[in-house]
C-alpha positions in Angstrom: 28.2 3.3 -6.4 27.3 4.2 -3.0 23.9 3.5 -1.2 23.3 6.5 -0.9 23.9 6.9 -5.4 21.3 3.6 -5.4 18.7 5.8 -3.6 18.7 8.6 -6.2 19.0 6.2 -9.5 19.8 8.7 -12.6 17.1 9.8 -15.2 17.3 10.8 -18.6 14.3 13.7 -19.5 11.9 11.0 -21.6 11.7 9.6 -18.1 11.1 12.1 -16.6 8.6 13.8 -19.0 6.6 10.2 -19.2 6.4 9.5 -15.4 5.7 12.7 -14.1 4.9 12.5 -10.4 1.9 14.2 -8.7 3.1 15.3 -5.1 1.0 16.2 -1.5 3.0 18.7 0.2 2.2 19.3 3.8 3.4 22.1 6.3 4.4 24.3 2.7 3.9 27.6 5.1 7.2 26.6 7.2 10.5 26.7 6.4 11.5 23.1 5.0 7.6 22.9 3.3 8.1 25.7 2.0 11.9 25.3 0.5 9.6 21.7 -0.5 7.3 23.6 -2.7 9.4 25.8 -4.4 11.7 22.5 -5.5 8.4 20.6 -6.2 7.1 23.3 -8.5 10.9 24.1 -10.4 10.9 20.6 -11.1 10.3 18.8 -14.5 9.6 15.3 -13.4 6.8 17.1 -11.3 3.4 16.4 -12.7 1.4 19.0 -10.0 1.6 19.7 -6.2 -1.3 19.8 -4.2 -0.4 21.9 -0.6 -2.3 21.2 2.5 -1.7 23.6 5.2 -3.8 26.0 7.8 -2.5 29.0 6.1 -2.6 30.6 2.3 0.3 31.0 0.8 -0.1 33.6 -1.2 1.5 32.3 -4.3 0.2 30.8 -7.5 1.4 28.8 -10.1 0.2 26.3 -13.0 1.1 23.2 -11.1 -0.1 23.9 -7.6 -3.9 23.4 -6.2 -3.8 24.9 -2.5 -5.9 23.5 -0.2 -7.0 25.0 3.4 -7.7 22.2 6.2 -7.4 23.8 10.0 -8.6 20.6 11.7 -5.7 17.7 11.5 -7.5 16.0 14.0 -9.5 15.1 11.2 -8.4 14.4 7.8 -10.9 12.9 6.3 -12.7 15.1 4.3 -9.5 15.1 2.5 -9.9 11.8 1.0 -10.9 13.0 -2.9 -8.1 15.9 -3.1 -5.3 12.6 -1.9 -6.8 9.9 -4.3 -4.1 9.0 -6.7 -1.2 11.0 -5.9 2.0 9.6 -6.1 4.0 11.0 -3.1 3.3 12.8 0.1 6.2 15.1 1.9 5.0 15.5 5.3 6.7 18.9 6.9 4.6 19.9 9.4 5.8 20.6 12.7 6.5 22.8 15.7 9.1 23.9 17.8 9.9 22.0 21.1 8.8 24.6 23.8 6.7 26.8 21.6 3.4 24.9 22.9 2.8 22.6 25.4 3.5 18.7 25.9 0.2 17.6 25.0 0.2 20.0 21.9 3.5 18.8 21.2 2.5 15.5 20.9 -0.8 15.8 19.1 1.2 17.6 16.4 4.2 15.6 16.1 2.0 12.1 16.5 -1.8 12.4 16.2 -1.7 15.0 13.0 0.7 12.9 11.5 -0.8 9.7 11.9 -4.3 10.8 11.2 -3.0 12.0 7.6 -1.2 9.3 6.7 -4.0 7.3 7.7 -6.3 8.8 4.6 -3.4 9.7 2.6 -2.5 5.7 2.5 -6.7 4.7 1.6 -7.2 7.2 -0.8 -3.6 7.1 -2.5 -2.6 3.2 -1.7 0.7 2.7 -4.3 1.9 6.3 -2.9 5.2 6.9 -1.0 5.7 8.5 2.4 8.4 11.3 2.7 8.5 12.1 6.4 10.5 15.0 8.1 11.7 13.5 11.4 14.7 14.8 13.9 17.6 13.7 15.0 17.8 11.5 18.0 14.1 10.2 16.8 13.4 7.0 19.1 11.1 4.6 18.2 11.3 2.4 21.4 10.1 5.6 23.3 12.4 5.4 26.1 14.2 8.6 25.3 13.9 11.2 28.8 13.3 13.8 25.5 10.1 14.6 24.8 10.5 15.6 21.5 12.4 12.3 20.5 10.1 10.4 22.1 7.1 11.4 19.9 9.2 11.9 16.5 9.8 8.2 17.0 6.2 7.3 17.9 5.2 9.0 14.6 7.9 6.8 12.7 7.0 3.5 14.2 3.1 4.3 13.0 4.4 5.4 9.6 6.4 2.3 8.7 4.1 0.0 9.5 1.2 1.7 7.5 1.9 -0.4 4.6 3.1 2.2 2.7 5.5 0.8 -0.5 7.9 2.6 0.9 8.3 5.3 3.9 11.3 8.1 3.9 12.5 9.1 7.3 14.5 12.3 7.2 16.4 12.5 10.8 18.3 16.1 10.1 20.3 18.0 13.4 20.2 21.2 13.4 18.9 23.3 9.8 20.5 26.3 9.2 17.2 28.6 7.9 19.4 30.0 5.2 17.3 33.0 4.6 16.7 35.5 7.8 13.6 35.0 9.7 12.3 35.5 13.7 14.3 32.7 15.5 11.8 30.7 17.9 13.9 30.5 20.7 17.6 31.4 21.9 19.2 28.1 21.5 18.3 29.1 18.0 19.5 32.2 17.8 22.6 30.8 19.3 22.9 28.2 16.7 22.4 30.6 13.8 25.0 32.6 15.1 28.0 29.9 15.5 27.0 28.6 12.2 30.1 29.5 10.1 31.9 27.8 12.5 29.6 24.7 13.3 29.5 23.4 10.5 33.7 23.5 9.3 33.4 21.8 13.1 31.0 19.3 12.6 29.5 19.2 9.6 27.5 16.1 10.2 25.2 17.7 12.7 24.1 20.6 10.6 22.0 20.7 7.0 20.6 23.9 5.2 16.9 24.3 4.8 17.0 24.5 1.1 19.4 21.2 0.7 17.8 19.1 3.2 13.8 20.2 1.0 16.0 19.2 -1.7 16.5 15.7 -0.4 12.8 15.2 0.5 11.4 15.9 -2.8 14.2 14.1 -4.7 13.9 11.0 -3.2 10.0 10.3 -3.7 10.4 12.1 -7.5 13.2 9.7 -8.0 12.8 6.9 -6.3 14.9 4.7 -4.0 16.0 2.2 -6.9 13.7 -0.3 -8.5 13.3 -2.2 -4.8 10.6 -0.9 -2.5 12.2 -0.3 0.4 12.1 2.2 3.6 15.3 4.6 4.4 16.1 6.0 8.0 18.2 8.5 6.9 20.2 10.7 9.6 21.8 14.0 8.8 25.3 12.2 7.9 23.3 10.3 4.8 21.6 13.8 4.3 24.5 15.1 3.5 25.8 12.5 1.7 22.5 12.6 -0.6 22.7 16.1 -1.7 26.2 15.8 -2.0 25.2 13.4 -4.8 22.5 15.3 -6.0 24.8 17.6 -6.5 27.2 15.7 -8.5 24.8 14.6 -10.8 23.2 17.7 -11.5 27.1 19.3 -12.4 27.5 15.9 -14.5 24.7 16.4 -16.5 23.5 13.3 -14.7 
């Protein structure tokens, strides 16, 4: 068994069906929240999802209570709606060059930290699911701006005191389904694709897969032990490659 199997431990459906698990999703407007959402609500061992985003989604469904919250400066008049969840998959994000530096980093570091700030008072035996980037660096001497704050956020989120914190470090994600590419080093990525990832498959993920990943581990588990997981896109991979496995095994 691989460390990667240990993360994702089996369940039979009594399990499942007795320790349902009630999930925060935030960011379920973009493209990995959103591929998060849809997994979170097809999903048996899900008890309810509660979204927090800027924008309605336009969807309804008997597990999921939408709630609107523009300011992320300010979380805490979410405290009620996060008492006594059980996991939080944290998606939101923008696109390096979309807004400027300081936005950049008050997105990527103060948004995140603020939330997880409430999310860890009002919900204290919760897990963290966080989506990071590759080349993340905590230490902060990356010349990369973008790195640089993913691995500020990081450093803050593991030492919250969360039981355990899930850092999801994927390269490039392939959208999977067609949309308005931010930028041309994304349209030039989309395009290569096919080819990428026979190439190099360890620097690519889909969309759907790596949502996949987020939500199974915190429905799931990481094993009986606590623990955090830095995961980069290789053990991405590597994860819904078991998931995968599993789920053809009956497992």
């Amino acid at each position: 068994m691989t460390a990667i199997d240990k993360a994702i431990p089996s369940a039979s459906t009594s399990d499942l069906t007795v320790d349902q698990k009630r999930l925060v999703i935030v960011g379920a407007s973009g493209m990995v929240g959103g591929y998060a959402l849809r997994y979170a609500l097809d999903n048996s061992a899900v008890k309810s999802v509660t979204s927090i985003g800027r924008k309605k989604l336009g969807i309804t469904h008997p597990k999921l209570k939408e709630v609107l919250h523009q300011n992320f400066a300010d979380c805490s008049s979410l405290a009620d709606v996060l008492s006594g969840q059980d996991a939080a998959v944290f998606c939101l994000g923008t696109y390096t060059g979309a807004v400027s530096d300081a936005q950049l980093r008050t997105i990527t570091v103060d948004y995140t930290i603020g939330f997880a700030r409430v999310f860890r008072s009002s919900s204290p035996d919760a897990v963290f699911s966080f989506l990071s980037g590759s080349g993340a660096d905590p230490t902060g001497r990356s010349r990369l701006a973008f790195a640089r704050y993913k691995g500020e956020a990081e450093k803050a989120l593991l030492a919250a005191g969360f039981p355990s914190v899930y850092i999801f470090r994927p390269a490039y994600i392939y959208p999977v389904e067609p949309r308005r590419e931010p930028n041309f080093s994304y349209r030039l990525m989309r395009a290569i694709y096919p080819a990428f990832r026979v190439l190099f498959p360890n620097q690519v993920i889909r969309a759907d897969d790596l949502a996949g990943a987020m939500v199974g581990l915190v429905v799931r588990g990481a094993g009986r032990e606590r623990r955090n997981l830095v995961l980069e896109n290789r053990d991405i991979r590597a994860m819904v490659e078991s998931l995968h496995a599993k789920r053809m095994g009956g497992g």
